[in-house]
C-alpha positions as CSV (number, residue, x, y, z in Angstrom):
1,X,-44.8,25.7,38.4
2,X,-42.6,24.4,41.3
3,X,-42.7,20.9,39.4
4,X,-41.6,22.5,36.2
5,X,-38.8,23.9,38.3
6,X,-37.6,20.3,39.7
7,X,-37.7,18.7,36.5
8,X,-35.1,21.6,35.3
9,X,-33.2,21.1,37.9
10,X,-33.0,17.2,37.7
11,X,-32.1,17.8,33.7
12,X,-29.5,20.2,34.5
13,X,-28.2,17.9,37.4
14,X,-28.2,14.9,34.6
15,X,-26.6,16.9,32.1
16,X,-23.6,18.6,34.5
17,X,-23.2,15.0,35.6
18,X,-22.8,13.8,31.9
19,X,-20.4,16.9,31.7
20,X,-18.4,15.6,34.6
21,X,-18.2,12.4,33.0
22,X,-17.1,13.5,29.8
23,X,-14.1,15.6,31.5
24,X,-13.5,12.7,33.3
25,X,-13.2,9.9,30.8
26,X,-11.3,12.9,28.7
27,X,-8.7,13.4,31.7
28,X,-8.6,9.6,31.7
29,X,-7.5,9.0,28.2
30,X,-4.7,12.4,28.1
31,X,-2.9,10.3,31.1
32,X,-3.7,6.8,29.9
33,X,-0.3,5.8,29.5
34,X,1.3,8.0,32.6
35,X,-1.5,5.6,34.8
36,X,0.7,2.8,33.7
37,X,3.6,3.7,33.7
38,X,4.8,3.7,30.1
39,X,7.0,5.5,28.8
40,X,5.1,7.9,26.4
41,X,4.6,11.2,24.5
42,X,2.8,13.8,26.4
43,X,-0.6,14.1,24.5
44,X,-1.4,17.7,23.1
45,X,-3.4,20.9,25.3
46,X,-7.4,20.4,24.7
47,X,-7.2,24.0,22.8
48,X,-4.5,22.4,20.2
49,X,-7.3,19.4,19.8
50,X,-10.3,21.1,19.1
51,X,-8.4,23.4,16.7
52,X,-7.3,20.5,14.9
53,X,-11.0,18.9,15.0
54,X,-12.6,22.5,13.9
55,X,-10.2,23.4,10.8
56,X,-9.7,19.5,9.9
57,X,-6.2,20.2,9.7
58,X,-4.6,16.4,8.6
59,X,-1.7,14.9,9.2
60,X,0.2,14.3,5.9
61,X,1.6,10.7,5.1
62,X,5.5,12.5,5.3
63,X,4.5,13.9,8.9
64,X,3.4,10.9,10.2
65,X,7.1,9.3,9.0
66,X,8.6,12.3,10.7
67,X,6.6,11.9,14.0
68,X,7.0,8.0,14.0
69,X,10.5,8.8,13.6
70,X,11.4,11.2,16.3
71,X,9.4,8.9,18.7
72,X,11.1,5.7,17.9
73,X,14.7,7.3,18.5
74,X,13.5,9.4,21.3
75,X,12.0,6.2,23.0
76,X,14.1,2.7,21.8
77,X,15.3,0.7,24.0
78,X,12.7,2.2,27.0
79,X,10.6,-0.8,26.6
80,X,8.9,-3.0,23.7
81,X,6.8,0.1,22.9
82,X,6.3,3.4,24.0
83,X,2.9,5.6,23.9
84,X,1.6,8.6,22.3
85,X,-1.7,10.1,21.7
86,X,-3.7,10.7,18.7
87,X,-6.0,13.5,19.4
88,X,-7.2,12.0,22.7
89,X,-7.1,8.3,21.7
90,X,-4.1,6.1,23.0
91,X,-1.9,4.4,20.9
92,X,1.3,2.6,20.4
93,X,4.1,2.2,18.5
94,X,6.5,-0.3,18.6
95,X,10.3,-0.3,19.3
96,X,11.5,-4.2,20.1
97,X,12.1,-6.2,17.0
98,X,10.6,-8.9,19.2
99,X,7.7,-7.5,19.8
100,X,7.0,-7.0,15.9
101,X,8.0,-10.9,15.1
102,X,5.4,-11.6,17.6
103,X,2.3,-9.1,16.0
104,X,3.1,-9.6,12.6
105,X,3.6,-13.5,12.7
106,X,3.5,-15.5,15.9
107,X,0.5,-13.9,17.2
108,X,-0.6,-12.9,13.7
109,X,-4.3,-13.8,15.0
110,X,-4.7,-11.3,17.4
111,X,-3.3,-8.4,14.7
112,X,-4.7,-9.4,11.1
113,X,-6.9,-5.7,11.6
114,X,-5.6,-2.7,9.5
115,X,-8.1,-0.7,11.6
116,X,-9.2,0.3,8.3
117,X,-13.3,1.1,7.9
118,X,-15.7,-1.1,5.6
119,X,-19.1,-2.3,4.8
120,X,-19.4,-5.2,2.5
121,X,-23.1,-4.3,2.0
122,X,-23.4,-0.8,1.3
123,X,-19.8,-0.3,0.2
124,X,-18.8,-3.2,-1.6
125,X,-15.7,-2.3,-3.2
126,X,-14.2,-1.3,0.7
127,X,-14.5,-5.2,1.8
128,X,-11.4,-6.2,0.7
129,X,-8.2,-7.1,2.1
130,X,-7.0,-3.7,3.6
131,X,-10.4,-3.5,5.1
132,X,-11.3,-7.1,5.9
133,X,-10.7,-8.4,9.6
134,X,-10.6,-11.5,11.7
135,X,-12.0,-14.6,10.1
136,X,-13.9,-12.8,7.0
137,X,-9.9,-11.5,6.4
138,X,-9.0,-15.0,6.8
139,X,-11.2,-16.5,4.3
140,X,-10.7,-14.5,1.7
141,X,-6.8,-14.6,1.9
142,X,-6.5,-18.3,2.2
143,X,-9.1,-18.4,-1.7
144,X,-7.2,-15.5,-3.0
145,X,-3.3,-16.7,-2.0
146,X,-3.1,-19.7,-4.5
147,X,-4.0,-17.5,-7.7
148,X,-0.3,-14.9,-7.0
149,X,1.9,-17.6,-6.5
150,X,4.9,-17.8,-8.5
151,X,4.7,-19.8,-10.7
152,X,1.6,-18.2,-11.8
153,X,3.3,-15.0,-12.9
154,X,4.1,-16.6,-16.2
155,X,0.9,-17.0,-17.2
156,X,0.2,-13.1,-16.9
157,X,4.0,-12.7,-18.7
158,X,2.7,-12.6,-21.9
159,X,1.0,-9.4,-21.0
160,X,2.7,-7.7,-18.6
161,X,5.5,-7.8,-21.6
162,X,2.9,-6.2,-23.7
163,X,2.6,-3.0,-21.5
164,X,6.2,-2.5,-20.7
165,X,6.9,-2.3,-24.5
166,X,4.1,0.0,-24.7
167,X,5.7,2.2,-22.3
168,X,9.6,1.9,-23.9
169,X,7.4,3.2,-27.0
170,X,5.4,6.1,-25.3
171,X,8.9,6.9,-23.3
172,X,10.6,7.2,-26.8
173,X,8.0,8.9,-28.4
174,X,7.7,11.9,-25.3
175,X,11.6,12.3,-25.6
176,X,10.5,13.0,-29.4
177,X,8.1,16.2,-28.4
178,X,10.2,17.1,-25.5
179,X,13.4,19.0,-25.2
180,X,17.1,18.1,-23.6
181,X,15.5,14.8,-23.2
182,X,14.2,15.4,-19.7
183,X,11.2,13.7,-18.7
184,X,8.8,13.4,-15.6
185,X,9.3,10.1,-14.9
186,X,6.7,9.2,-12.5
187,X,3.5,10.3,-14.8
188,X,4.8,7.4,-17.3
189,X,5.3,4.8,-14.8
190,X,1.8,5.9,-13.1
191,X,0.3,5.2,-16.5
192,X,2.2,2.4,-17.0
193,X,1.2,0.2,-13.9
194,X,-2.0,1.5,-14.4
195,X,-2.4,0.0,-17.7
196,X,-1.2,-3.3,-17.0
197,X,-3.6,-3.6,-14.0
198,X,-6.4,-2.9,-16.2
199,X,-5.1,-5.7,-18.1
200,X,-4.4,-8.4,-16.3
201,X,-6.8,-7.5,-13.5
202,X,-9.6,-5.9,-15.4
203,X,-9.6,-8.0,-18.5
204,X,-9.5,-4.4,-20.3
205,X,-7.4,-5.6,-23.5
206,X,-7.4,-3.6,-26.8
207,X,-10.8,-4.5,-27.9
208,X,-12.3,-3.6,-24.5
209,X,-10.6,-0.3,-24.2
210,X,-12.8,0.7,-27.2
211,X,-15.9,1.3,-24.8
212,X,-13.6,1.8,-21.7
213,X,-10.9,4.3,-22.7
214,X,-8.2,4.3,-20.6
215,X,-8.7,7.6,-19.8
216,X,-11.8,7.4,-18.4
217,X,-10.4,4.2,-15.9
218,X,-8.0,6.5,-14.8
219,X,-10.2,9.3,-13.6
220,X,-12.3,6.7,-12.2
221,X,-9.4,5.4,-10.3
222,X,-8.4,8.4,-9.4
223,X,-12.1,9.4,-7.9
224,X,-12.1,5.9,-5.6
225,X,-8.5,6.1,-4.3
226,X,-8.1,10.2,-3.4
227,X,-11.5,11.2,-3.3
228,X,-14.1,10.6,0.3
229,X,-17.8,10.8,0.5
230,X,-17.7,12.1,3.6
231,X,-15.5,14.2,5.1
232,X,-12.9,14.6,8.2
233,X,-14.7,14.1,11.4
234,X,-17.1,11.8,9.7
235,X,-14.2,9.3,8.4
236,X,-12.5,9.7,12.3
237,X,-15.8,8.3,13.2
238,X,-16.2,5.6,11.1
239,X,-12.4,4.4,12.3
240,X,-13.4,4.5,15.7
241,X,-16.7,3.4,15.5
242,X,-17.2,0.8,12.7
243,X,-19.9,-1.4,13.9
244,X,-22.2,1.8,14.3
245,X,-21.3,3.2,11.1
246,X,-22.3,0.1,9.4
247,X,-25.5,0.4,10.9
248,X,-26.2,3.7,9.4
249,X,-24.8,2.3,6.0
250,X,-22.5,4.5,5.8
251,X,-19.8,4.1,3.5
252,X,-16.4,5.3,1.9
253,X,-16.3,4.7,-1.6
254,X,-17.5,7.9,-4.0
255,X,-21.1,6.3,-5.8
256,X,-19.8,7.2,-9.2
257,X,-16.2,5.6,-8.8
258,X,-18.3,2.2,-7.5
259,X,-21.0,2.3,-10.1
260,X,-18.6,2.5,-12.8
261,X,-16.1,-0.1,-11.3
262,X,-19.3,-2.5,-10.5
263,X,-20.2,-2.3,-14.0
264,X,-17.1,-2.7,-16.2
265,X,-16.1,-6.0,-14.2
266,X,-20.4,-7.2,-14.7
267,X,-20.1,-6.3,-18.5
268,X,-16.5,-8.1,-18.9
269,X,-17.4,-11.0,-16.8
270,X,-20.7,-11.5,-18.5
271,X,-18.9,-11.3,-22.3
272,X,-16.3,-14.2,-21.2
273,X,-19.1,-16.6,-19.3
274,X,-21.1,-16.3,-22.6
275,X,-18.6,-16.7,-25.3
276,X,-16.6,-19.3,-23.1
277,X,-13.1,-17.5,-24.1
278,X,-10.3,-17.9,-21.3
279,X,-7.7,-15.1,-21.2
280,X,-4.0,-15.8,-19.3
281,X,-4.6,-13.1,-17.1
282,X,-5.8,-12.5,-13.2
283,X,-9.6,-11.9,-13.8
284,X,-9.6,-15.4,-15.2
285,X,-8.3,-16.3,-11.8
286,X,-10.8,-14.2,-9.8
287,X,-13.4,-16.1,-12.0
288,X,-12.8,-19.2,-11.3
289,X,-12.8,-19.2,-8.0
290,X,-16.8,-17.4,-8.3
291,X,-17.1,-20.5,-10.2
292,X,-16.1,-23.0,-7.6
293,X,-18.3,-21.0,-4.6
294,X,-21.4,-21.0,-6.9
295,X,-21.0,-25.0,-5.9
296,X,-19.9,-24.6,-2.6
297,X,-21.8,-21.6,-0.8
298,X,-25.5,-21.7,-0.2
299,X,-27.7,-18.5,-0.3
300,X,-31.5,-17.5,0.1
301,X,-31.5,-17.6,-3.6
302,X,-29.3,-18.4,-6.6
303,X,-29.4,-14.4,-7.9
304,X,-28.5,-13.0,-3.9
305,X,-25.2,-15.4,-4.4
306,X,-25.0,-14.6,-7.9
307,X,-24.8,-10.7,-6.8
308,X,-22.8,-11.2,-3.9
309,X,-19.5,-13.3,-5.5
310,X,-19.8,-10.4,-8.0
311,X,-19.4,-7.8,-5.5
312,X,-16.4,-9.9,-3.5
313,X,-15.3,-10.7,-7.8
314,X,-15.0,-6.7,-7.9
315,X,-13.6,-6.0,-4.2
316,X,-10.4,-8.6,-5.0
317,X,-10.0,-6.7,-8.6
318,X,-10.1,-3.5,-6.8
319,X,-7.7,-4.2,-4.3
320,X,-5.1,-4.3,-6.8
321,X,-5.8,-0.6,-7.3
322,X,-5.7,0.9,-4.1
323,X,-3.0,-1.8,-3.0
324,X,-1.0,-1.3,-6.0
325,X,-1.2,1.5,-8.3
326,X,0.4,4.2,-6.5
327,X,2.7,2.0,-4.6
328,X,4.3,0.2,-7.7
329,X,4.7,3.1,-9.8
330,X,6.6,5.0,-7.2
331,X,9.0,2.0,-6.3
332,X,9.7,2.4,-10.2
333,X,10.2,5.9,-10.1
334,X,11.9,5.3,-6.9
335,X,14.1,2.6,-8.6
336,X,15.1,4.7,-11.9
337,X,15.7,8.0,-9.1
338,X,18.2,5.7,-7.4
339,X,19.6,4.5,-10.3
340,X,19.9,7.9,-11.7
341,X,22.1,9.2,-8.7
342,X,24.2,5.9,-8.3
343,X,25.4,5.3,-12.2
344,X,27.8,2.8,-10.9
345,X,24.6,0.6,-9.9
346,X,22.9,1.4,-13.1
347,X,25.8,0.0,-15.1
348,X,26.1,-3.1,-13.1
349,X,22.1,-4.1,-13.3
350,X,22.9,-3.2,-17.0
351,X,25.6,-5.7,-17.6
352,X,23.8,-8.3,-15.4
353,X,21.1,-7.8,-17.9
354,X,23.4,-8.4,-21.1
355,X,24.7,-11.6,-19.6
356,X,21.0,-12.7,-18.9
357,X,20.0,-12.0,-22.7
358,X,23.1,-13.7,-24.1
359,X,22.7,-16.8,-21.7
360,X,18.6,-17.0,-23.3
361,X,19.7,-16.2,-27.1
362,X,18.4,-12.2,-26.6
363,X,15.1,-13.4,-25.5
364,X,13.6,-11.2,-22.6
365,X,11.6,-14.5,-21.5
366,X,10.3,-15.4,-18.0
367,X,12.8,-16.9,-16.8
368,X,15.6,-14.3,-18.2
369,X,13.9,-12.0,-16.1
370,X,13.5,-14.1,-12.9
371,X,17.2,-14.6,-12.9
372,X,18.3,-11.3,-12.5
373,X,19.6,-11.4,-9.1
374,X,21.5,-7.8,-8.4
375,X,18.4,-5.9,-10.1
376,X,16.4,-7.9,-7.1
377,X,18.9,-6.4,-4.9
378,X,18.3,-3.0,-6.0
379,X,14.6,-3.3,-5.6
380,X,15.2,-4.4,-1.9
381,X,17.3,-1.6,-1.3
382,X,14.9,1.0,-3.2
383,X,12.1,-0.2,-0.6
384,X,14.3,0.3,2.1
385,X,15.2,3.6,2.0
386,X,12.0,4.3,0.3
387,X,9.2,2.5,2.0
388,X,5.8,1.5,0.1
389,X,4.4,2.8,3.8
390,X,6.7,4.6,6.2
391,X,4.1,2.9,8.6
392,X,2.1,-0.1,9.3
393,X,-1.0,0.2,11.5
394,X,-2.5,-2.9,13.3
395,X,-5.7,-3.1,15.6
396,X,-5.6,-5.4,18.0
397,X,-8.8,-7.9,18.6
398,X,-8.1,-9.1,22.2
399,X,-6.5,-7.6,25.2
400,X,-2.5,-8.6,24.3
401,X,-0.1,-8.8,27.5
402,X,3.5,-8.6,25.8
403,X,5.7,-11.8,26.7
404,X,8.5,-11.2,29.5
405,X,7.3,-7.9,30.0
406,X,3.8,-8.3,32.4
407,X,3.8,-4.5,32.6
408,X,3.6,-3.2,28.9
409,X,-0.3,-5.0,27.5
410,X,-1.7,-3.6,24.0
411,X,-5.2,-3.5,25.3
412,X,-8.3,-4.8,22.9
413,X,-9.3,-2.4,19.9
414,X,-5.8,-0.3,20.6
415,X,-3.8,1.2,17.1
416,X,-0.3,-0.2,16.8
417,X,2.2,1.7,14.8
418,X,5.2,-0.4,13.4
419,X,7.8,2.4,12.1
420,X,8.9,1.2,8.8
421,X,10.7,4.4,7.8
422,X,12.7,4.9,11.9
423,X,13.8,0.5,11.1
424,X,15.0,1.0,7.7
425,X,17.2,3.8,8.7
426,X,18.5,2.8,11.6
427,X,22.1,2.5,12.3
428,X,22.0,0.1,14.5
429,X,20.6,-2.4,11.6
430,X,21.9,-1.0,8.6
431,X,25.1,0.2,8.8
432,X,25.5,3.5,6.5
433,X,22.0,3.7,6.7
434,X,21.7,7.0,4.0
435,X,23.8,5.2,1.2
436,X,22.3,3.6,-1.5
437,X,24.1,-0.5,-0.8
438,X,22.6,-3.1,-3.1
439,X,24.8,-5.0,-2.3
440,X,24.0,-5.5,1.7
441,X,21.2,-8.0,0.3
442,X,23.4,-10.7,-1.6
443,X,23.7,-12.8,2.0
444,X,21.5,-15.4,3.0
445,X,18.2,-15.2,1.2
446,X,15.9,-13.5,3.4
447,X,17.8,-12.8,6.7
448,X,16.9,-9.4,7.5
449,X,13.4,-9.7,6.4
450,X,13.4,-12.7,8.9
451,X,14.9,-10.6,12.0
452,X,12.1,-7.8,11.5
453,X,13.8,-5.1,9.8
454,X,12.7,-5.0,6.9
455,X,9.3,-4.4,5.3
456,X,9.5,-3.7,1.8
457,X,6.2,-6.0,0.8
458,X,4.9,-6.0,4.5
459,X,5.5,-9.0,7.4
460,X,3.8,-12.6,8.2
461,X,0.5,-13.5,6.8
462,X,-1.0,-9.8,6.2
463,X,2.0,-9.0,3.6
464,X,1.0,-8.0,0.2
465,X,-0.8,-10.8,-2.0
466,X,0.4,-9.1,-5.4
467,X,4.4,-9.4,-4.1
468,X,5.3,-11.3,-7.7
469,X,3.0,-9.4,-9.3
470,X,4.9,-6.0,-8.6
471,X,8.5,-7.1,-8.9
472,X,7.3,-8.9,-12.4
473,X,6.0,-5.1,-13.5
474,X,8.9,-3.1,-12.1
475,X,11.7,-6.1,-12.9
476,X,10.2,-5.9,-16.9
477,X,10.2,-2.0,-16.7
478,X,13.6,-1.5,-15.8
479,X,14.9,-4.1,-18.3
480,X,13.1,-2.7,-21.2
481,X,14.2,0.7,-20.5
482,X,17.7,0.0,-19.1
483,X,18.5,-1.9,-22.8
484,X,17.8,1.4,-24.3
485,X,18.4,4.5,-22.3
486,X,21.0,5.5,-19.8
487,X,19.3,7.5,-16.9
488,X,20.9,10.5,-14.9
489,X,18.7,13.1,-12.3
490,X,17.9,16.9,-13.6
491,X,20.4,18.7,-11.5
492,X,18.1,21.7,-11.8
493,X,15.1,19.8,-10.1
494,X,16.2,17.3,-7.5
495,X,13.6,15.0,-6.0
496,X,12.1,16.4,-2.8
497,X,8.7,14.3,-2.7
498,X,7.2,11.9,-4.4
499,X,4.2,13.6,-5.4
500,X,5.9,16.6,-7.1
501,X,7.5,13.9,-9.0
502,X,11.0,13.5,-10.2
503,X,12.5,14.9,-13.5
504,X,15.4,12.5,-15.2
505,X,17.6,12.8,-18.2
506,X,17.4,10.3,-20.5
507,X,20.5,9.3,-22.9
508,X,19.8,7.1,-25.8
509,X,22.3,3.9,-25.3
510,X,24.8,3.9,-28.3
511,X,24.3,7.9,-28.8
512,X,26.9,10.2,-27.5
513,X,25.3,13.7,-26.8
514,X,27.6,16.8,-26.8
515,X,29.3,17.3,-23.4
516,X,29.1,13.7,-22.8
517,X,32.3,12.5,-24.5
518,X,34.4,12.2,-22.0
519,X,31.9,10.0,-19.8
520,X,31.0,7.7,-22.8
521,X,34.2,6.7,-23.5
């Protein structure tokens, strides 16, 4: 009985210890930054964490902007960075323009990871370039990079021209069924981008779209990008511990979204390897570059490297998705919103258009489109006061002392907040920072993207592969609709978010509505 007793007492001992520990290494983190001496945001009271842990109460995408916000004006100038806490973890965010050249290109190598969670071999549509790291990141950039160049866009023209008429048709027909010619703009140009992904990317042309309906890719789509497998505290964990997690096979992707992805691209790639057809679109790309590492790469057997250059075929198509659905189609809807309030502007990429058609005989080629140089500037000046991401989020691989400032180091494994939104409306960069100023972006080519104050398409080597690819969508969108309709915002519903969308009234060109005399004229 009395040894019974001691081994009690020598568990209870191990576990207060462990309990210590735990409070400890708890304290620890809370004054993590205060220990050095950074200036920092005060981390929140235990209570207010384990609420938040227990009713999985998440941050939205527009608080985050907010919070990024308030701490960049509240701290710049104190130091390259400042601290704050999520939950209990430490992190930074980023206030010297220095600083940011330095992570995002001249130290690119210690910053290429998103901190994002994947697992190439249970989740095979999550290792792609979000989720990708370190030299596996590196690799797959440096095959993928030559097939979006420029002049590679005009071999995926020819179709991307195909969806946008498609679009001017379903816009016309909707203003058909729909009274005062008001329409909820950002549905179409989801649909639209959507489309012409499946297209070019997907290889889902008319014939294809027979056994997979649009629809159906769509809800698919849908699934992958806003649904998890798992939920709150389980994706927290796979964040902060991926190595782990990839030991338990977990994964992110929802089984149903994967299996249907994993078979459309087998099916489609399978058809075109048979009958020997090439298409001018981007799966063409993607497949011959599997055709060039079934040369080069050696595996246990032919049918393991067979299945695995399928599964990296169908993580680069996917990519396109979660890198450039949403994001494209709300810079469009972003760009016609804009527009919409600043008619001046609209008239003005208008006329530029006209000249552009006249100068190539009325011919909406390539090349008409790549010359329209104030439509460019409205796009740069959309992206800045409506950022793809208000936030970029970098891990860092190795401890990172910040040059000329020995007391400020982002320590290994840390998360690094760059505060898109806070830059692109600061006043101290852009003057009138709330105005809608095209024309601040006819200098220099490039000059404020080069200073680190502007990330439209992201920074350095991690910016966004499919930068041609989006502007060709959204530049062959606008022209389309611009030669047709004259846009002005719904009064009566003013944009408040993106995802309750934005309602626009639409005016035929050529077609004077009663009440509107006075401005036609």
């Amino acid at each position: 009985m009395k040894n019974m007793w001691i081994i009690f007492l020598i568990i209870g001992l191990i576990v207060l210890c462990l309990l210590i520990l735990l409070i400890m290494a708890a304290r620890y983190q809370r004054d993590y930054w205060r220990y050095l001496g950074i200036p920092h945001e005060r981390p929140k009271k235990l209570w207010a964490i384990i609420k938040q842990l227990v009713t999985q109460s998440l941050s939205t995408e527009t608080m985050k902007a907010a919070h990024y916000s308030t701490l960049y004006t509240k701290f710049k100038g104190s130091g390259p960075f400042c601290g704050f806490y999520a939950l209990l973890q430490p992190r930074a965010l980023v206030l010297d323009r220095e600083l940011i050249r330095q992570i995002m290109i001249k130290d690119f190598w210690n910053f290429n990871d998103r901190g994002m969670y994947c697992n190439a071999k249970s989740d095979p549509l999550s290792a792609d370039l979000y989720g990708l790291r370190g030299e596996n990141w590196k690799e797959m950039r440096q095959k993928l990079d030559p097939s979006l160049e420029g002049d590679r866009m005009s071999k995926l023209y020819g179709n991307l021209y195909e969806e946008a008429e498609k679009l001017l048709l379903t816009v016309s027909a909707t203003l058909m069924k729909q009274p005062h010619s008001t329409l909820h703009i950002q549905k179409l140009m989801r649909r639209y981008i959507l489309s012409a992904l499946g297209n070019c990317v997907f290889g889902l042309d008319a014939q294809q779209r027979q056994k997979y309906d649009l629809d159906q890719f769509e809800q698919m789509t849908e699934l992958a990008l806003s649904k998890r497998k798992h939920g709150y505290l389980m994706n927290l964990m796979m964040i902060r511990f991926p190595n782990f997690c990839r030991i338990l096979r977990m994964r992110l992707t929802p089984k149903e979204a994967e299996t249907y992805f994993l078979n459309l691209l087998k099916d489609i790639v399978e058809q075109r390897e048979h009958s020997g057809v090439r298409r001018q679109d981007y799966l063409q790309l993607l497949l011959d570059i599997k055709a060039l590492e079934l040369t080069t790469h050696t595996y246990e057997t032919d049918k393991d490297l067979t299945a695995h250059l399928q599964n990296e075929l169908a993580a680069h198509a996917f990519v396109f998705l979660k890198a450039g659905y949403e994001q494209t189609a709300n810079t469009l809807s972003y760009v016609l919103y804009e527009l919409s309030l600043n008619t001046h502007v609209q008239t003005k990429v208008r006329e530029e258009l006209k000249l552009a058609l006249q100068k190539n005989q009325q011919n909406l080629n390539y090349e008409c489109i790549q010359s329209l140089t104030y439509m460019n500037q409205v796009i740069l000046e959309t992206l800045r006061m409506h950022p793809i991401t208000p936030y970029i989020l970098r891990r860092t691989l190795q401890d990172y002392p910040v040059p000329d400032h020995p007391k400020y180091v982002l320590f290994k494994e840390l998360f690094v907040i760059i505060p898109t939104h806070a830059i692109h409306r600061d006043p101290d960069i852009y003057s009138q920072p709330d105005d809608f100023q095209p024309e601040r972006w006819g200098g220099p080519r490039d000059s404020l993207r080069e200073q680190g104050t502007w990330f439209g398409f992201g920074v350095g080597a991690r910016n966004c592969i499919g930068i041609h690819f989006a502007q060709l969508q959204i530049r062959l969108a606008l022209a389309l609709l611009l030669m047709e309709y004259e846009f002005t915002l719904n009064s009566r519903k003013p944009l408040l978010t993106i995802e309750d969308g934005i309602a626009l009234q639409l005016i035929p060109l050529g077609v004077i509505e009663p009440g509107n005399e006075e401005r036609a004229v």
